[in-house]
C-alpha positions as CSV (number, residue, x, y, z in Angstrom):
1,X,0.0,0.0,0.0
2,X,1.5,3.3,-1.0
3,X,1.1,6.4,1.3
4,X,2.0,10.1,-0.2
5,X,4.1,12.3,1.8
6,X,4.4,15.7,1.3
7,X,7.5,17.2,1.9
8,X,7.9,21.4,3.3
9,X,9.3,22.3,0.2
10,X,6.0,21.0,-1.5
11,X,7.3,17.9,-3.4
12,X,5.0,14.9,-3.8
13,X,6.2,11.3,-2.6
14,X,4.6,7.8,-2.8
15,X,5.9,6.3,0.3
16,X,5.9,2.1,-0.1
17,X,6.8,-0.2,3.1
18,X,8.7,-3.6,2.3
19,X,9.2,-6.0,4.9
20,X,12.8,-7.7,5.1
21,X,14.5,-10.5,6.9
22,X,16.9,-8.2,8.1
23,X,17.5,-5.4,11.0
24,X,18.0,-2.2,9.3
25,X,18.3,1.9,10.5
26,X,17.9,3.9,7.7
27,X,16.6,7.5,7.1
28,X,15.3,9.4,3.7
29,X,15.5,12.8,2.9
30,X,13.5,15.2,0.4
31,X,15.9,15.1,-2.9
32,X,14.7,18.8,-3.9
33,X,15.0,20.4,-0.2
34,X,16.8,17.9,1.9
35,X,14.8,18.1,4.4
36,X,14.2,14.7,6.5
37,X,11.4,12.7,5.2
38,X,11.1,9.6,7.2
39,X,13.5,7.3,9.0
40,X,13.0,4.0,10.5
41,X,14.1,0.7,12.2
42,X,13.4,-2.4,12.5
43,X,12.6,-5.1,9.6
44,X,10.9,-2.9,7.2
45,X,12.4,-0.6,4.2
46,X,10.9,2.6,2.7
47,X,10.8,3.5,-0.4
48,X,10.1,7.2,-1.8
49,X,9.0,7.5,-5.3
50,X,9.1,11.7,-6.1
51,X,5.9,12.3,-8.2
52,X,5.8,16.2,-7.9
53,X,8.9,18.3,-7.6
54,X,8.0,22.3,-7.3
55,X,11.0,23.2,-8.9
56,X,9.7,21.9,-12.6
């Protein structure tokens, strides 16, 4: 299921969750602004897919 995020700078995300067999600490920031999108733990991964970027 894909969740859109909506970053400060107003760039459009579609935020998917995969679950993994394997401990992870990751983080993912906005690639127009930087600013920090998301981070997480555990035995899942996101995934950010830009679908709007303001600057275009």
């Amino acid at each position: 299921m894909a969740i859109i995020i909506k970053c400060e700078c107003e760039a459009v995300y579609e935020q998917v969750e995969f679950e993994i067999t394997d401990w992870v600490e990751d983080s993912a920031d906005c690639e127009v602004c930087g600013h920090a999108l998301n981070s997480w733990r555990g035995h899942k991964v996101l995934a950010f897919n830009l679908i709007r970027n303001p600057t275009e």
